[in-house]
C-alpha atoms as a printed R data frame, in Angstrom:
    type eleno elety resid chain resno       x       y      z
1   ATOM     1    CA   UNK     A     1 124.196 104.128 61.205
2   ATOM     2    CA   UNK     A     2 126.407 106.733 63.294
3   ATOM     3    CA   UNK     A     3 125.363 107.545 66.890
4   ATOM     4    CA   UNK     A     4 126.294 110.341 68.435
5   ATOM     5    CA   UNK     A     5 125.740 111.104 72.531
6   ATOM     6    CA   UNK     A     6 125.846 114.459 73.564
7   ATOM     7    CA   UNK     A     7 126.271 115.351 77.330
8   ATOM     8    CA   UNK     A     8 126.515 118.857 78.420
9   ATOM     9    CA   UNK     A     9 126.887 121.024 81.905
10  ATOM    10    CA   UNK     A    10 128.640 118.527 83.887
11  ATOM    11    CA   UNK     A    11 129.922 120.771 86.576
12  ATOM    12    CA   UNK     A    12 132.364 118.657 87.676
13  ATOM    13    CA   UNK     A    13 133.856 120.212 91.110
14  ATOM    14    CA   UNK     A    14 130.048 121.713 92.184
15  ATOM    15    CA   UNK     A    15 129.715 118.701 94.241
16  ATOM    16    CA   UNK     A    16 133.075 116.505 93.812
17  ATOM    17    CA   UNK     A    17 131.982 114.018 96.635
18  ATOM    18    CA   UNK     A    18 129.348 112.839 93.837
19  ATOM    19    CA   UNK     A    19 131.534 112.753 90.727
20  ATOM    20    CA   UNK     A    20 132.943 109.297 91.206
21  ATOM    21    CA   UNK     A    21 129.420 107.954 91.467
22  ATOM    22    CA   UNK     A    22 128.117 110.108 88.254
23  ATOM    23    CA   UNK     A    23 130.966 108.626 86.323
24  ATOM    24    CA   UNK     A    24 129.556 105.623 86.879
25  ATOM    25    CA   UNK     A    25 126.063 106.391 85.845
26  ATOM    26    CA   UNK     A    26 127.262 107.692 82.604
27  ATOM    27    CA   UNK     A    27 129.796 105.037 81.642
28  ATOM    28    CA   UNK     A    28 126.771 102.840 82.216
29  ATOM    29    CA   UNK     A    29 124.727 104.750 79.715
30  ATOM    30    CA   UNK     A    30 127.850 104.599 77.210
31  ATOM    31    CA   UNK     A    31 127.714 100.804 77.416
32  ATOM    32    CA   UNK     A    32 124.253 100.863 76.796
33  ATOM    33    CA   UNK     A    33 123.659 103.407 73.683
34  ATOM    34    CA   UNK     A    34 127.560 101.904 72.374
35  ATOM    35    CA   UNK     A    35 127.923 105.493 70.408
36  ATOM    36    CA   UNK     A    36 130.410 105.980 68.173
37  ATOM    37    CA   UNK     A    37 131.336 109.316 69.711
38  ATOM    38    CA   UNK     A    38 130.279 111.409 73.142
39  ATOM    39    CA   UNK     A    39 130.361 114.852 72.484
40  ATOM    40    CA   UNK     A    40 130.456 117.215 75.912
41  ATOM    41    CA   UNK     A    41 129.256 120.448 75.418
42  ATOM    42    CA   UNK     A    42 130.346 122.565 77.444
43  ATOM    43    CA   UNK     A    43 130.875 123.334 80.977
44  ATOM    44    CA   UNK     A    44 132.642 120.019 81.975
45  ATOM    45    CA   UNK     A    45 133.933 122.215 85.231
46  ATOM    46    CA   UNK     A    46 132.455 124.624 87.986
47  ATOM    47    CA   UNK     A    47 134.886 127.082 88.770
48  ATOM    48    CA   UNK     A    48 138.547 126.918 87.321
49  ATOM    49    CA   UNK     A    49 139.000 130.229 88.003
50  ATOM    50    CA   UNK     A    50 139.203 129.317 91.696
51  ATOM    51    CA   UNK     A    51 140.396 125.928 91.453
52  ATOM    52    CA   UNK     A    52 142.832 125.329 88.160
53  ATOM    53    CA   UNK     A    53 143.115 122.100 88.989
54  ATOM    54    CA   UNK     A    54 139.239 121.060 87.782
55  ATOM    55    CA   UNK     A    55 140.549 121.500 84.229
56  ATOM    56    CA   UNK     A    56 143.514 119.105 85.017
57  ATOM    57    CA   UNK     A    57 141.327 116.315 86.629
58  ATOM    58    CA   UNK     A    58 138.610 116.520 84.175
59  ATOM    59    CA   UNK     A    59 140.491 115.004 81.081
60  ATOM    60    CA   UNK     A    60 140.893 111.865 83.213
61  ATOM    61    CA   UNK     A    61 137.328 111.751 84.276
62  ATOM    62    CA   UNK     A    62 136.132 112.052 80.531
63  ATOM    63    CA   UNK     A    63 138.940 109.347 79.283
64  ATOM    64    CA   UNK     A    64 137.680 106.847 82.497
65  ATOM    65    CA   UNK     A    65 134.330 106.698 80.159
66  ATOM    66    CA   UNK     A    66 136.356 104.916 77.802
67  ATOM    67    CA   UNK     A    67 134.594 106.306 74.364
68  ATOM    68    CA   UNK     A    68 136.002 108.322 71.717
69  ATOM    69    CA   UNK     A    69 134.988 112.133 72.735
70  ATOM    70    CA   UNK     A    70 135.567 115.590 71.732
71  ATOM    71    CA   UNK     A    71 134.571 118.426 74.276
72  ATOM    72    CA   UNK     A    72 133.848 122.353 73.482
73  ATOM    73    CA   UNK     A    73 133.963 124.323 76.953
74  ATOM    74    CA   UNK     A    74 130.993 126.543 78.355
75  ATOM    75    CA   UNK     A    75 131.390 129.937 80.395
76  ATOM    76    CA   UNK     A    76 132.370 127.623 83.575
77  ATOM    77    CA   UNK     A    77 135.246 126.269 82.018
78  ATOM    78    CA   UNK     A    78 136.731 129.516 80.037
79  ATOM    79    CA   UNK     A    79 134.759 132.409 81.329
80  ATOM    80    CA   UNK     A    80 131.496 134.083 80.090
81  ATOM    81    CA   UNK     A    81 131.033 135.994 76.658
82  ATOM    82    CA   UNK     A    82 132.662 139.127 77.482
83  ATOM    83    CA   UNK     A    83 129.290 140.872 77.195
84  ATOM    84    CA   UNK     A    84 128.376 139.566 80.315
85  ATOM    85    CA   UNK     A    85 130.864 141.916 81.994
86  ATOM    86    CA   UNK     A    86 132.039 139.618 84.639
87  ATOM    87    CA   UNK     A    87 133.834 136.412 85.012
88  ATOM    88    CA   UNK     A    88 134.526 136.950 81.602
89  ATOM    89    CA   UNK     A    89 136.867 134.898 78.924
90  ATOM    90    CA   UNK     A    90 140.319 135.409 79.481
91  ATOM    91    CA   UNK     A    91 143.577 134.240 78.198
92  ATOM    92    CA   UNK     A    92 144.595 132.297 80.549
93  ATOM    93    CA   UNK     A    93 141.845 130.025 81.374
94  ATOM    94    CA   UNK     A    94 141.683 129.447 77.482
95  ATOM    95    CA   UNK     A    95 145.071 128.437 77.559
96  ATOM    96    CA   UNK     A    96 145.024 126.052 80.162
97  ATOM    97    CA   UNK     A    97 141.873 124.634 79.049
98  ATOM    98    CA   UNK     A    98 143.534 124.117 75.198
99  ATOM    99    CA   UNK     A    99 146.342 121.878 76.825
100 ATOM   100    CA   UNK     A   100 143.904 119.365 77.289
101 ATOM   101    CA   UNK     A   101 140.729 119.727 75.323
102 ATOM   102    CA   UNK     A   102 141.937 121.623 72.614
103 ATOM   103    CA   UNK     A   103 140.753 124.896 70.834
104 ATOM   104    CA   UNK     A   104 137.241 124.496 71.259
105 ATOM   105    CA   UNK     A   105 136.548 123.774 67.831
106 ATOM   106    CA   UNK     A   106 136.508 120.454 66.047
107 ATOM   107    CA   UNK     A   107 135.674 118.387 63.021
108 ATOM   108    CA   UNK     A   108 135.145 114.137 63.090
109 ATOM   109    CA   UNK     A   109 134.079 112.078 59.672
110 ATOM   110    CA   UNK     A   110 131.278 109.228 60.452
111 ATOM   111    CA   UNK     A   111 129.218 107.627 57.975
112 ATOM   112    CA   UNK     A   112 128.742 110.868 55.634
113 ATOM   113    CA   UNK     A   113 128.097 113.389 58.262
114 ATOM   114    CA   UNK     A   114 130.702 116.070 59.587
115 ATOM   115    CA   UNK     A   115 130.594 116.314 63.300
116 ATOM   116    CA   UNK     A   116 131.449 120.033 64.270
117 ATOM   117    CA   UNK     A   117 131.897 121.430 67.392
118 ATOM   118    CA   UNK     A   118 132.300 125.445 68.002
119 ATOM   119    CA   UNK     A   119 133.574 127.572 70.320
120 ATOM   120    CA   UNK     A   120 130.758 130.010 71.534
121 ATOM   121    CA   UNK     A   121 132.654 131.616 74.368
122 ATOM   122    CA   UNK     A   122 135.115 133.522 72.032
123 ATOM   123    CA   UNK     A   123 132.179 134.473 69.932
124 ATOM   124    CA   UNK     A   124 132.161 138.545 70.037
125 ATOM   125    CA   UNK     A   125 135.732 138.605 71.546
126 ATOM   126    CA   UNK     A   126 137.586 140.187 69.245
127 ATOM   127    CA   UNK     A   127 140.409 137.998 69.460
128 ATOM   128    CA   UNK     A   128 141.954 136.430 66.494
129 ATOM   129    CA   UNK     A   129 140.774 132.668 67.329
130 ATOM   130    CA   UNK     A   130 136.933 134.139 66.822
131 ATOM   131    CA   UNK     A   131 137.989 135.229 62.649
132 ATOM   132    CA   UNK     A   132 139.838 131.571 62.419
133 ATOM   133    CA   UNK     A   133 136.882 129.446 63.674
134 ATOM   134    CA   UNK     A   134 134.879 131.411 61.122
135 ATOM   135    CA   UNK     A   135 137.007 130.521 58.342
136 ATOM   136    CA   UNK     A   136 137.631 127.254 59.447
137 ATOM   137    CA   UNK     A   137 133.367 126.753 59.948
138 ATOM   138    CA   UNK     A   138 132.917 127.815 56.637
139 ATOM   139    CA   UNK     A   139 135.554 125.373 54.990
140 ATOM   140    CA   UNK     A   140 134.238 122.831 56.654
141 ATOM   141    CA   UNK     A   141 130.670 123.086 55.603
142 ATOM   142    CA   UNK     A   142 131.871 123.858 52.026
143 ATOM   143    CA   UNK     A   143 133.564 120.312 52.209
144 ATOM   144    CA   UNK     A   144 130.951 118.101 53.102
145 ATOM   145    CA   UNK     A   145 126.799 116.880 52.523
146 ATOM   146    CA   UNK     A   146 125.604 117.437 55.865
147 ATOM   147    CA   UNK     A   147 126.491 118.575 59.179
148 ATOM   148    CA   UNK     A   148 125.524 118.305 62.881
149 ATOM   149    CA   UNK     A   149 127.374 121.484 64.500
150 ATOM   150    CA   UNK     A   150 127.446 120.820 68.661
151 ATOM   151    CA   UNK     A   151 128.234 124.387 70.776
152 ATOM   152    CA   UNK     A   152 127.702 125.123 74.326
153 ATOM   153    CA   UNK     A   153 125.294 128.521 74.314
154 ATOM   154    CA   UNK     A   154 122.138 128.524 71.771
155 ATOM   155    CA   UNK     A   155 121.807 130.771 69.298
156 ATOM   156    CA   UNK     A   156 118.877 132.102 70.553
157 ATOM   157    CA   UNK     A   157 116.040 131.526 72.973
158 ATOM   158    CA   UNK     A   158 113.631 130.607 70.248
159 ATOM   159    CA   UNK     A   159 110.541 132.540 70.146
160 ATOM   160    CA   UNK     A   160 110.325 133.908 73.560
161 ATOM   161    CA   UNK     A   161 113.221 135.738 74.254
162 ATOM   162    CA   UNK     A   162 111.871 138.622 75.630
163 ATOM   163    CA   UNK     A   163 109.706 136.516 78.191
164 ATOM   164    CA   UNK     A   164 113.034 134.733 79.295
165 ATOM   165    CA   UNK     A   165 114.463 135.812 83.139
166 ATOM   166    CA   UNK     A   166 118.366 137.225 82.213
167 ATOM   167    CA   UNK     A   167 117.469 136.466 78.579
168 ATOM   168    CA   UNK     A   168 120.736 138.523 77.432
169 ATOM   169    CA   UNK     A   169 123.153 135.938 79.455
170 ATOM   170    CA   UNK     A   170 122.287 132.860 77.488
171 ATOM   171    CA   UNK     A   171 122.398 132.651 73.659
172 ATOM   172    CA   UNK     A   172 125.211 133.970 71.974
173 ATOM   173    CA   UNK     A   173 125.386 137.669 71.062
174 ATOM   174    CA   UNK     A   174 123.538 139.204 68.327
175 ATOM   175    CA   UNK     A   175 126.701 140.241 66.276
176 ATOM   176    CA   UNK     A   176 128.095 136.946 66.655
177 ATOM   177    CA   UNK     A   177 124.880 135.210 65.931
178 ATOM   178    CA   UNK     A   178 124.429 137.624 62.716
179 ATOM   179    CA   UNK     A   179 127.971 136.227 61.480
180 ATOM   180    CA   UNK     A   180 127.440 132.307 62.440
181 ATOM   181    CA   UNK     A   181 123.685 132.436 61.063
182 ATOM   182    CA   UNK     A   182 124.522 132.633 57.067
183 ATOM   183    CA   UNK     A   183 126.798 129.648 57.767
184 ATOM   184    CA   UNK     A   184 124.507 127.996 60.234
185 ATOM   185    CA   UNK     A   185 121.579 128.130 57.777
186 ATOM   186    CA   UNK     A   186 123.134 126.541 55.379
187 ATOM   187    CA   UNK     A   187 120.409 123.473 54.324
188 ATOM   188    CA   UNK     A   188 122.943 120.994 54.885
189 ATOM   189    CA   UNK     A   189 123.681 121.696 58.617
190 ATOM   190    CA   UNK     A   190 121.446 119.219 59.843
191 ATOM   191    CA   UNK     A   191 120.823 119.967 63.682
192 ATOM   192    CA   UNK     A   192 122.121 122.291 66.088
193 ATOM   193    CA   UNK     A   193 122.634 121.016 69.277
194 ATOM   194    CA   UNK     A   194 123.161 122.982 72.441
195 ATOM   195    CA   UNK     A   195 123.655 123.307 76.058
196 ATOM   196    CA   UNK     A   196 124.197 125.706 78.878
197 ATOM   197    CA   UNK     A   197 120.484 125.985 79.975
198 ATOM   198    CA   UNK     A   198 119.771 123.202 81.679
199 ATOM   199    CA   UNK     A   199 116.800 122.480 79.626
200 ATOM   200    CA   UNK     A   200 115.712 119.955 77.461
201 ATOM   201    CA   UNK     A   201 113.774 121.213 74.486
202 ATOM   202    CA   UNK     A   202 114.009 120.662 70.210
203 ATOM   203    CA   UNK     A   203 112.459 122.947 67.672
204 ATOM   204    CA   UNK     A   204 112.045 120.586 64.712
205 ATOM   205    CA   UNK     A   205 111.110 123.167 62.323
206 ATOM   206    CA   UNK     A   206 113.388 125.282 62.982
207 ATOM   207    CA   UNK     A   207 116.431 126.113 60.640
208 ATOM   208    CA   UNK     A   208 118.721 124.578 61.297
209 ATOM   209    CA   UNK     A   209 116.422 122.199 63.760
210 ATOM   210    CA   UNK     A   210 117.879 122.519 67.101
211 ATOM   211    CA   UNK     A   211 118.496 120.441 70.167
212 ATOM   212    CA   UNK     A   212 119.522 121.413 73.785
213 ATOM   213    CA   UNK     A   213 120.213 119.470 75.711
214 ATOM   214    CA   UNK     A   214 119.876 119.387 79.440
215 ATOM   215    CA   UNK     A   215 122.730 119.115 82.658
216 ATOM   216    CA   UNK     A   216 122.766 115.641 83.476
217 ATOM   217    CA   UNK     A   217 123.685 116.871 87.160
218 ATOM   218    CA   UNK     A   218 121.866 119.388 88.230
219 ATOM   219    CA   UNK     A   219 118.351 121.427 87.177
220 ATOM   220    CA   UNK     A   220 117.967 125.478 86.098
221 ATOM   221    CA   UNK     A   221 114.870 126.344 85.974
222 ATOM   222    CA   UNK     A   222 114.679 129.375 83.927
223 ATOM   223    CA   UNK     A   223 111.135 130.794 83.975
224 ATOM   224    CA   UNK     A   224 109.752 131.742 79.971
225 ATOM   225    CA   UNK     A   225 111.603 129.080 78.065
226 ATOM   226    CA   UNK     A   226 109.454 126.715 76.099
227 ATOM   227    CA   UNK     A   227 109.973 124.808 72.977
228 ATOM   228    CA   UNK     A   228 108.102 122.589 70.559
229 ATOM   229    CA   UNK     A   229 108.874 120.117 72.517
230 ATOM   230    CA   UNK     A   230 109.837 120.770 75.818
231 ATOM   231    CA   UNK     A   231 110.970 119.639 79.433
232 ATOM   232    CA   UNK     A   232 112.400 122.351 82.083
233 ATOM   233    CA   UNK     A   233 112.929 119.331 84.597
234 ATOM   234    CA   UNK     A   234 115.160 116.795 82.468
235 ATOM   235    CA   UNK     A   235 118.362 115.863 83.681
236 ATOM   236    CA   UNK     A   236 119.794 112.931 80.916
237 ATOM   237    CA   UNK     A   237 121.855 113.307 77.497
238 ATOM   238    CA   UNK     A   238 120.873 113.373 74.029
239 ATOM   239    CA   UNK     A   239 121.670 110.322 71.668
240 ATOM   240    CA   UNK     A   240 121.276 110.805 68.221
241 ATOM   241    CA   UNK     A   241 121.110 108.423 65.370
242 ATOM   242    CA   UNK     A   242 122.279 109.730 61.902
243 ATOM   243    CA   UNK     A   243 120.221 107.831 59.386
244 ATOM   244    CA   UNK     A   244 120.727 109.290 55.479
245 ATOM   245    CA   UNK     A   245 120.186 112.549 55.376
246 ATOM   246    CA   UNK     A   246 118.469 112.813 58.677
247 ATOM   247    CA   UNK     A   247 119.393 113.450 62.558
248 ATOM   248    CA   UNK     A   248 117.004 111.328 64.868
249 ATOM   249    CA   UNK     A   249 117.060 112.444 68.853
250 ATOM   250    CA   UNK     A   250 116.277 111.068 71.914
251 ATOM   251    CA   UNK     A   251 116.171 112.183 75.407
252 ATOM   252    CA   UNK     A   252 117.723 109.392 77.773
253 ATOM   253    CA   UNK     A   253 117.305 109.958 81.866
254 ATOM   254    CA   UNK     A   254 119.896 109.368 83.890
255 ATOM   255    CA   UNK     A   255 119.443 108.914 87.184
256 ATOM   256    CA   UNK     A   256 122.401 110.707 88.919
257 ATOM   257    CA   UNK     A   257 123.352 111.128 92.546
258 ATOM   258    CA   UNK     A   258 123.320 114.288 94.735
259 ATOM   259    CA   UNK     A   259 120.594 116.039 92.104
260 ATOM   260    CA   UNK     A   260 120.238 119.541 92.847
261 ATOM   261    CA   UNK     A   261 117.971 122.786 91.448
262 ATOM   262    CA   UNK     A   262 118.856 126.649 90.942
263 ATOM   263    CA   UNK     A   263 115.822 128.784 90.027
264 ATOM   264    CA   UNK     A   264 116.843 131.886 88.070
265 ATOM   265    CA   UNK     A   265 114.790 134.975 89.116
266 ATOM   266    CA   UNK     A   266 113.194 137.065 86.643
């Protein structure tokens, strides 16, 4: 049975005096779940824009973890949706980013199951990457059974988005999500699993069911989110077991050093 571990929101850089130690902590929790692949989603860095050299450290700090992984960056690593109107995507941190993660999307074969990861920060860009991941999305879920897509922002804030604090800065835009859903939908993605909110929650019955999966260094609290099931305070990484047709999850706590919290106004 393929297992998958997904960590997300690493910030490495926020506190760098603490990354040596939190390398540790999660090559221990490799050795102990033994997956067959880690996939990072998103936000691996804090602030490239100010310090380049994050992006250029971080590929050693993921290979030092010594598992097979494939990493999609988050807003801190390319820029925010351009929606956001600041700090947003640009060329050049894509760029540099590419040279040593890649595009952002990504396909792996285990046991039956196509492991995607996409993009989300060139979702509503305009740019002609956005129309090839599209393509290349659909091709991919036209080629196999069944599908576990990995992304850094959620589609959506499930059923509460209006209740969220700066609910329009963390799912995907509603013109890109209108264009990923009829793929998305599809019966035979499986899960959807997230990051970027800091936030541990699944929606089970949801379609696709979705996942998202909390920093495993440091806590958001961002006041109106809820779930089916739900935990605002989790700080771990997802594993998840693909059995048949089927995508088990569990939450795993880490314990990681130099633990801090942000609380998001309304």
């Amino acid at each position: 049975m393929p297992v998958i571990l997904q960590i997300s929101d690493l910030h490495l850089g926020r506190l760098p005096e603490h990354d040596a130690a939190r390398a540790e902590v999660l090559r221990a929790a490799v050795a102990d779940v033994r997956p067959d692949l880690v996939v990072v989603t998103g936000d691996v860095c804090e602030n490239p824009i100010a310090s380049p050299k994050e992006v250029d450290d971080a590929r050693p700090w993921l290979d030092s973890l010594e598992v097979d992984t494939v990493v999609t960056p988050g807003n801190h690593d390319v820029g925010n949706k351009l929606s956001v109107g600041k700090f947003g995507v640009t060329r050049g941190l894509y760029e540099h980013w590419s040279q040593h993660f890649g595009r952002g999307w990504e396909r792996r074969d285990l046991g039956g199951w196509a492991i995607l990861t996409l993009n989300t920060q060139i979702t509503g860009s305009g740019w002609p990457e956005e129309e090839e991941q599209l393509e290349w999305l659909e091709a991919q879920l036209d080629s196999t059974q069944r599908a576990a897509v990995f992304m850094h922002m959620p589609l959506d804030l499930g059923p509460v988005d209006d209740g969220v604090a700066h609910a329009h800065y963390w799912p995907v835009d509603a013109g890109a999500r209108c264009r990923l859903l009829p793929l998305l939908f599809r019966p035979k993605v499986r899960v959807l699993a997230t990051g970027h909110l800091h936030h541990y929650a699944s929606f089970p019955s949801a379609q696709p069911p979705r996942v998202w999966c909390p920093s495993c260094t440091f806590q958001v609290r961002i006041p109106g989110l809820s779930g089916e099931v739900a935990d605002p305070d989790a700080l771990g990484v997802i594993r998840y077991d693909l059995d048949g047709d089927e995508a088990r999850h569990e939450y795993i706590a880490l314990n990681m050093p130099g633990v801090t919290r942000v609380e998001v106004g309304a």
